[in-house]
C-alpha positions in Angstrom: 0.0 0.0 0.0 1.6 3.7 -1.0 2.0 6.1 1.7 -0.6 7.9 3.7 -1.9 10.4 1.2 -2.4 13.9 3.3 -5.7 15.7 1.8 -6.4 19.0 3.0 -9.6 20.6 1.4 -11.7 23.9 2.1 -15.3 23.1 1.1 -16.8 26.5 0.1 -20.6 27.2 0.2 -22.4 28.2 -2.7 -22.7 32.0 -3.8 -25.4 33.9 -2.3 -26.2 31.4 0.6 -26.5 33.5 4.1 -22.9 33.0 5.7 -23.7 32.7 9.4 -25.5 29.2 8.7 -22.1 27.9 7.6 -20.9 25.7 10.2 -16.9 24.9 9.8 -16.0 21.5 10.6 -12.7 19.3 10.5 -12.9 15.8 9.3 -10.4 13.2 9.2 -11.0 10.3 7.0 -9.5 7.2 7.4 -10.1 5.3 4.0 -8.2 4.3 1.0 -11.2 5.0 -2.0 -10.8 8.7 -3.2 -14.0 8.4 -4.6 -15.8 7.5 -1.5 -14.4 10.5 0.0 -15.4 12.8 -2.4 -18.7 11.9 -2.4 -18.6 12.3 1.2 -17.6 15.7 0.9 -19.7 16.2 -2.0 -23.0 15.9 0.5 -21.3 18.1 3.2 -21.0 20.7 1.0 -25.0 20.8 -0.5 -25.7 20.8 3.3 -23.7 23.8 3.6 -20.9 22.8 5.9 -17.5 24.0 5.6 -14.7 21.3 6.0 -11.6 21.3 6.4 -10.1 17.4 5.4 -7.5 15.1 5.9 -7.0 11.5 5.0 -5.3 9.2 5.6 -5.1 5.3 4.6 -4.5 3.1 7.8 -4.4 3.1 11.9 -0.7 4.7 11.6 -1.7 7.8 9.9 -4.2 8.1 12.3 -2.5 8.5 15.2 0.4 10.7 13.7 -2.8 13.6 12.8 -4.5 12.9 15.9 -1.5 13.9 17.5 -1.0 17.0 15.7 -4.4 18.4 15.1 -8.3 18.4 16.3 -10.8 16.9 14.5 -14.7 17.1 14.7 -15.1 13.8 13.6 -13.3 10.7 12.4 -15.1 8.7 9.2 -13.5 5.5 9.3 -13.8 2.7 6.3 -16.2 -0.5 7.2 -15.2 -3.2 6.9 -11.3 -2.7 6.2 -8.5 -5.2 5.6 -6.8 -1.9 7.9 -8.6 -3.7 11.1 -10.2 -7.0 10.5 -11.6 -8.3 14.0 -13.0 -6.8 17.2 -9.2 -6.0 18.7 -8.3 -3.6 15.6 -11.2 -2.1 16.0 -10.8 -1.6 19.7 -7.4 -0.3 18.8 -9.7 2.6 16.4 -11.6 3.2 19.0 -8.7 3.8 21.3 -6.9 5.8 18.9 -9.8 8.4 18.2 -10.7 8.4 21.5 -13.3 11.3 22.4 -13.9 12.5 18.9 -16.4 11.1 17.5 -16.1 8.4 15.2 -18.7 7.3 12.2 -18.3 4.3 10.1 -19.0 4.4 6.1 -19.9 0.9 5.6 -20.3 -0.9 2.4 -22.6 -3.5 4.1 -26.4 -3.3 3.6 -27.9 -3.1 7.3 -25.5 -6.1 7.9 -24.4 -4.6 11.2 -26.4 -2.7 13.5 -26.1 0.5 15.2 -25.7 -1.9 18.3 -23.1 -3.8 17.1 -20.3 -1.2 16.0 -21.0 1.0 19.0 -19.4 -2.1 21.0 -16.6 -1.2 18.7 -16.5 2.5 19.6 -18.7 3.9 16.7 -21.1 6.7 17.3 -23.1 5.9 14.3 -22.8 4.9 11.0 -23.4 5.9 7.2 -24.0 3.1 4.4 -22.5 4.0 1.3 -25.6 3.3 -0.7 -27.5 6.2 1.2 -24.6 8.6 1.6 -27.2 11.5 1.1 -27.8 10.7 5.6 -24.1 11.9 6.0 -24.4 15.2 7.2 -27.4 14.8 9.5 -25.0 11.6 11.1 -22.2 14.2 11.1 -24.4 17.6 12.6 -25.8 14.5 15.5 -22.2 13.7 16.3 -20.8 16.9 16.6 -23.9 18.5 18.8 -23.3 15.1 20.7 -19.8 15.9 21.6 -21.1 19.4 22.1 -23.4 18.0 24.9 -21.4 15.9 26.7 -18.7 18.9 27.4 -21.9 21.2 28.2 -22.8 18.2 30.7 -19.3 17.5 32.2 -19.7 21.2 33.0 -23.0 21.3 34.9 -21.8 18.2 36.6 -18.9 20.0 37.9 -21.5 22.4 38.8 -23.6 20.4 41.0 -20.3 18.7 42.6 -20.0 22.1 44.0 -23.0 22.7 45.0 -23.3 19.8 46.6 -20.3 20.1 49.0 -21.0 23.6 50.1 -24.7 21.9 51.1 -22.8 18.9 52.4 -21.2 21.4 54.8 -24.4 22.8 56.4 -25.1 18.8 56.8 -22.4 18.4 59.1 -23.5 21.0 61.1 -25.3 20.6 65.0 -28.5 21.9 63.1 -30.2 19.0 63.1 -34.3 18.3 63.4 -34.3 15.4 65.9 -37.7 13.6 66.7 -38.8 10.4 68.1 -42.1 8.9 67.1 -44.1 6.0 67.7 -44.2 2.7 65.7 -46.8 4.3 63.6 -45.0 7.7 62.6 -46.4 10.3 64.9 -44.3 12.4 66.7 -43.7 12.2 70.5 -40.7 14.6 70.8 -39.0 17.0 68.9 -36.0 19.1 69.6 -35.9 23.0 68.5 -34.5 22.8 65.3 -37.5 20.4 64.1 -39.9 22.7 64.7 -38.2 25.8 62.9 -37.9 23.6 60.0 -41.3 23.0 60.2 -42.2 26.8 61.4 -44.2 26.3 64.8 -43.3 27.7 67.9 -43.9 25.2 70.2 -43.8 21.0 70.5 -46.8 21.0 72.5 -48.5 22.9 68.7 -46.8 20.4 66.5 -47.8 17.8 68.7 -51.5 18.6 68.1 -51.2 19.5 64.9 -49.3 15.9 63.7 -52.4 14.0 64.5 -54.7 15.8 62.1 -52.3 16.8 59.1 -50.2 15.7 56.4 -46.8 15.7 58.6 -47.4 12.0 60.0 -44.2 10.0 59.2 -44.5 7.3 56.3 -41.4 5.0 57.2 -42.8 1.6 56.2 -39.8 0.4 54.4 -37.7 1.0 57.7 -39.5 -0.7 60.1 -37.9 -4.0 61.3 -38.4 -7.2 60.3 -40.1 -9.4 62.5 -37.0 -10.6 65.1 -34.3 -8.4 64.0 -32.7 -6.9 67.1 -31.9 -3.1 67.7 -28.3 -3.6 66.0 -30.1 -4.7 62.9 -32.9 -1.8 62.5 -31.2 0.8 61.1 -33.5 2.7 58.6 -32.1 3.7 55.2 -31.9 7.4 54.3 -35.1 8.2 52.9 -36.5 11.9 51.4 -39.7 13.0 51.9 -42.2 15.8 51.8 -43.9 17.4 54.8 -46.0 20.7 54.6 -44.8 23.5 56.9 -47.1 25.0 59.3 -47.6 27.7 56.2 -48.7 25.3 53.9 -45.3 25.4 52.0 -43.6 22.1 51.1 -40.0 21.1 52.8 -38.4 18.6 51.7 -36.0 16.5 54.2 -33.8 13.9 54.4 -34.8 11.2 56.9 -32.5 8.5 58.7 -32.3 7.0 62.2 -32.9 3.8 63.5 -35.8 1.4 65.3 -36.5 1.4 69.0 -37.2 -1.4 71.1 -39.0 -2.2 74.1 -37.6 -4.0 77.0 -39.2 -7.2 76.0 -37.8 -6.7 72.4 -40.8 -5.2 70.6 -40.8 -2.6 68.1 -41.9 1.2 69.4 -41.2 3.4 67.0 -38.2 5.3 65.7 -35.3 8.0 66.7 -35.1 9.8 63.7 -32.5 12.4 62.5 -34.2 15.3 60.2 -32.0 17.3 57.3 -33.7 20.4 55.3 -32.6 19.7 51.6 -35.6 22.2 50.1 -33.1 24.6 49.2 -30.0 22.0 48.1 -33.2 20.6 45.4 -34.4 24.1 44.2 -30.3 24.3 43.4 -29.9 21.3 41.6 -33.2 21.5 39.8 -31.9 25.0 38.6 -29.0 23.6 37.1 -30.7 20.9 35.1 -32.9 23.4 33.9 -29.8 24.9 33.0 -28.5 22.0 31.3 -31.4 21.6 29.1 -31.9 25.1 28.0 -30.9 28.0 25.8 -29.4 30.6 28.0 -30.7 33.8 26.4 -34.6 32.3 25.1 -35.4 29.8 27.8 -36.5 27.6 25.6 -34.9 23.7 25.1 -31.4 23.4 24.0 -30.4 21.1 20.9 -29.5 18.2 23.6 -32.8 18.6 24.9 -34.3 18.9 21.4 -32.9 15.6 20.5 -34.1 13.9 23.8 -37.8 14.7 23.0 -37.5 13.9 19.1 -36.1 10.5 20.3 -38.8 10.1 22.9 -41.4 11.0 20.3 -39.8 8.6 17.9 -40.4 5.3 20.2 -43.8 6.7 21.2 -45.2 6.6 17.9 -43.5 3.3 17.2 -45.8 2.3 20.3 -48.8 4.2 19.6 -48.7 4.5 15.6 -49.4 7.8 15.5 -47.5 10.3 13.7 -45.6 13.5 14.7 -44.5 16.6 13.4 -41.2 19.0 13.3 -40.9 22.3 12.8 -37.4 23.9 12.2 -37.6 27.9 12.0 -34.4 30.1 10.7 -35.1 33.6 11.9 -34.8 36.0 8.2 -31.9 38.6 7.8 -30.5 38.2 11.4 -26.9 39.1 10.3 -28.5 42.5 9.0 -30.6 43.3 12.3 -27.0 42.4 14.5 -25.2 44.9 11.6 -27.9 47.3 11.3 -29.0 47.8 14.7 -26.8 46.1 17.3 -26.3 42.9 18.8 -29.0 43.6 21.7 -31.5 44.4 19.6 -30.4 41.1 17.5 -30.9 39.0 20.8 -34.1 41.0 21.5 -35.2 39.8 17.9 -34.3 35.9 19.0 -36.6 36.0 22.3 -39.2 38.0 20.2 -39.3 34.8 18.0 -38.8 32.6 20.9 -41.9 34.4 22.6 -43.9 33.7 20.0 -43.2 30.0 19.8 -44.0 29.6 22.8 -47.1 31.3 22.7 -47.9 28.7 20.0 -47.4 26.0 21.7 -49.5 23.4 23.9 -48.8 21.8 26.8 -47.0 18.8 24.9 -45.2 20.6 22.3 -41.6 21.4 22.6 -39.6 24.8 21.4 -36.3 25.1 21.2 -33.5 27.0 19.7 -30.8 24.8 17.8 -28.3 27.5 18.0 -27.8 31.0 16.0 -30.6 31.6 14.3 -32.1 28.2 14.1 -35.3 27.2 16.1 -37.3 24.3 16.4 -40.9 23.3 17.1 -42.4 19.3 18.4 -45.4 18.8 17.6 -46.8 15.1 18.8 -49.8 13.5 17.3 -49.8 16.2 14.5 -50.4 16.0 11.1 -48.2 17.7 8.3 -51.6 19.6 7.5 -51.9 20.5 11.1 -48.1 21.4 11.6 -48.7 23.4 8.6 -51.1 26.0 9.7 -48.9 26.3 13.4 -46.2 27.0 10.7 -48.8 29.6 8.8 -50.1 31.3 12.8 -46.1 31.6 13.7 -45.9 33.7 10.5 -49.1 35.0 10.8 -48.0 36.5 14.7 -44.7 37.7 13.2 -46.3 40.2 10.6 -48.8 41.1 13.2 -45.7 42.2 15.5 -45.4 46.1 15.8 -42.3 46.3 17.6 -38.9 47.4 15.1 -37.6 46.2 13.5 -40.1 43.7 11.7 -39.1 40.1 11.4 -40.0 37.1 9.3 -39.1 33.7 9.7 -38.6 30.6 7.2 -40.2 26.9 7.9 -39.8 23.4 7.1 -42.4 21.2 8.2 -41.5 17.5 7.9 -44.1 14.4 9.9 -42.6 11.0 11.1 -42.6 8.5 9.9 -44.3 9.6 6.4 -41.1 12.2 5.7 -38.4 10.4 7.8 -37.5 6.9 9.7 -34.7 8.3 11.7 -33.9 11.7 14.1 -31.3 12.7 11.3 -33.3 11.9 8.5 -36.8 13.5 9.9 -34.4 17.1 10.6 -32.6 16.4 6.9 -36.2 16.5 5.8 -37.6 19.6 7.4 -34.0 21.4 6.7 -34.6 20.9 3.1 -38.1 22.7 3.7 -37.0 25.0 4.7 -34.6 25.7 2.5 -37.0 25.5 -0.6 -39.2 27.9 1.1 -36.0 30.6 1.0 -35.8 29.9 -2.3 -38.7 30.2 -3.6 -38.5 33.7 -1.4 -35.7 34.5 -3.3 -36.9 33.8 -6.5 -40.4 35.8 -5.8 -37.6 38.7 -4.5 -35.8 39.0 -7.8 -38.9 38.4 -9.8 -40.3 41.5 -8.0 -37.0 43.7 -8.7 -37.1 43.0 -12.2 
C-alpha cells in the first residue's frame, strides 16, 4: 500500500447562501477509495458545511494527525483489511478516543447501530445512502457538544453539593422520636423551625390531624431483627410546613425497642434539603436550555425527538417538526446592534411559545435556528402552526419587523430516523427561501 496520502480541502458554500449558517468542521478520514471520500464531501457541501479534510489510509496515519491536530469527527472505512476483527477495532476506537467516530460501511444493514457502538462507533453511514451523512455528522458533533456542556453542569452540581454537604455536618439537626406508627412524640428546636411552629406541644396537636405523619414503612424491622439490625435507610420526603409550603427533608435514624424486644417506634434524625433541590433542579434546567430564550437546547431537542420517535413506534401515530431560521439576522446584529439582534431571537422565541401546547416542545438549535415538536400532529396540522407563527410575526409592531422561514416534515411519512426527519424539514425549509428569493428578484425586475 503507498503512503498515507495527506488531503487538506476547504469546502466553500455556494454563492449567495446566508454565511452565518455555515458551520466549519474538520474531518479526518481514514479510507483508502478517493471516490468515497469525495462523495462524502460532496453531501457536506449541499448541506452547507464547511470542512476542512485530511486523509489518511491506515491506523498509523491516524494517530500521527491525531497527535497533531483536532478533529470534529473521524469517518473510518467498514469493513477494512486496515482492522479486521473486534481487537483492531478496539485499537480505532482507542486511537480516536473522544472525537467522535462514524463508520461508512459498504454493508447493507448487515451490522447494526448496536453492534459497532461495541466497537467505539457513534453511528454509521452506508454508502448506498450517503445523502444521511451530514445529518450523522451535525448528531455527532452536537453530541460531543453536549457531553462537554454536561461535564460542566456536573462540575456544577459537585460544587453545589459540598458547600450543602457542609451545612449537613453541622449541629442543626431536626431530631424527633415517634411512635411505631410515625407520629411524633418529641421534637428538639431545630425540628420545629424547620417546620415553622413555635412550640412542640402545637406540632404535637397539629401531627395528628395533618399531612406531617411520618411514612417509614420500608424502615420498620423485620419481625426478630434486634436493635443492632434496625437501622433505617436514608429516605427523602415531603412534609408541609405549618404555612402550607412544602419542605423537603432527608430522613434517617434507626428502630426502638422495648424491654421485652418489641418494636416502638423510631429516633429519627431530620436534614432540610428544600433549598439544596431548588439548586440542583436550577441547574438541570440549565442543562437543558438555551441561555438567552429559555426555551430547550439542541440536547434537549434531540431527547424529546427521540422520545417521540419510540412513542409513535408504540402508539402508531405520527408527529410533526418544525425547524424555524429567523430571516436577515446578520442584517438586524449589523444594522441595529447585537442587543437588539438578541431581543429579535426572544421575540421569536416568545412567539413559539405562545404557539405551543402543553405537549409541544420549542427550542432554539443555535444562532438563528429554532425548532418546534409537535406530537400527534399532522403535516396539515403542523402546517397552519407554521402559517399562525408567520401569521404572529407580521402582526408584531415592535422594530424592527421580522419574518421567519419553515420546514415542516411528519414522522414516519417524511423520515424513519432523528437525522433523517431534521434532513427533511432542513430541506423545507430551504425550498421555502428559495422560492423567497426567487419571488424577490422576480419582483425587482
Amino acid at each position: 500500500m503507498q503512503n498515507d496520502l495527506q488531503l487538506d480541502l476547504a469546502i466553500l458554500p455556494p454563492e449567495g447562501t446566508a454565511s452565518h449558517r455555515h458551520r466549519p468542521i474538520r474531518v479526518l478520514f481514514v479510507h483508502g477509495d478517493t471516490e468515497v471520500v469525495d462523495n462524502c464531501l460532496r453531501e457536506l457541501k449541499k448541506a452547507l458545511f464547511i470542512v476542512t479534510a485530511d486523509v489518511v489510509l491506515n491506523l498509523t496515519g491516524c494517530m500521527q494527525q491525531l497527535r497533531s491536530q483536532t478533529y470534529d469527527v473521524v469517518l473510518a472505512e467498514y469493513p477494512s483489511r486496515n482492522w479486521e476483527g473486534s481487537q483492531a477495532l478496539q485499537l480505532l476506537h482507542q486511537t480516536v478516543q473522544e472525537t467522535p467516530l462514524l463508520f461508512v460501511t459498504t454493508i447493507p444493514g448487515g451490522k447494526s447501530l448496536a453492534e459497532l457502538a461495541g466497537h467505539g462507533a457513534f453511528d454509521y453511514v452506508e454508502q448506498e445512502h450517503m445523502a444521511h451523512l451530514p445529518m450523522a455528522v451535525r448528531r455527532a458533533v452536537n453530541e460531543k457538544t453536549l457531553r462537554a456542556e454536561l461535564e460542566q453542569a456536573e462540575k456544577a452540581l459537585q460544587h453545589s453539593q459540598s458547600r450543602y454537604r457542609a451545612l449537613v455536618d453541622n449541629p442543626a439537626y431536626g431530631i424527633c422520636q415517634c411512635d411505631a406508627k410515625g407520629k411524633f412524640l418529641d421534637v428538639n428546636e431545630a425540628l420545629l423551625t424547620m417546620l415553622g411552629y413555635a412550640t412542640q406541644e402545637e406540632l404535637l396537636a397539629a401531627d395528628g390531624e395533618s399531612e406531617i405523619v411520618l411514612d417509614l414503612k420500608q424502615g420498620k424491622p423485620l419481625p426478630g431483627s434486634s436493635p443492632e439490625s434496625a437501622r433505617i435507610e436514608s429516605v427523602e420526603i415531603e412534609w408541609k410546613r405549618k404555612n402550607g409550603t412544602i419542605l423537603k427533608a432527608r430522613l434517617s435514624g434507626r428502630g426502638v425497642f422495648s424491654e421485652l424486644g418489641d418494636f416502638a417506634g423510631y429516633e429519627i434524625i431530620v436534614v432540610d434539603i428544600t433549598e439544596q433541590r431548588v439548586l440542583e433542579d436550577h441547574l438541570r434546567r440549565q442543562v437543558l436550555s438555551d441561555s438567552l430564550t429559555g426555551l430547550a437546547n439542541h440536547g434537549r431537542l434531540f431527547e424529546v425527538l427521540h422520545a417521540e420517535i419510540e412513542r409513535s413506534k408504540r402508539t402508531e401515530r405520527e408527529f410533526s417538526l418544525l425547524l424555524l431560521d429567523l430571516d436577515g439576522l446578520k442584517e438586524i446584529n449589523d444594522r441595529f446592534g447585537h442587543l437588539t439582534g438578541d431581543r429579535a431571537l426572544c421575540r421569536l422565541a416568545q412567539i413559539l411559545a405562545d404557539c405551543s401546547r402543553s405537549v409541544d416542545t420549542a427550542a432554539r438549535q443555535g444562532g438563528d435556528e429554532f425548532a418546534l415538536v409537535l406530537p400527534e400532529t399532522s403535516s396539515a396540522s403542523a402546517t397552519l402552526v407554521a402559517g399562525r407563527i408567520c401569521n404572529l410575526l407580521v402582526k408584531d409592531t415592535e422594530e424592527p419587523a421580522l419574518s421567519v422561514s419553515v420546514g415542516v416534515a411528519c414522522y414516519p411519512k417524511d423520515a424513519a430516523t432523528i437525522g433523517t426527519l431534521l434532513y427533511a424539514a432542513d430541506g423545507a425549509l430551504y425550498a421555502m427561501k428559495n422560492k423567497r428569493s426567487r419571488a424577490a428578484r422576480v419582483g425587482l425586475s
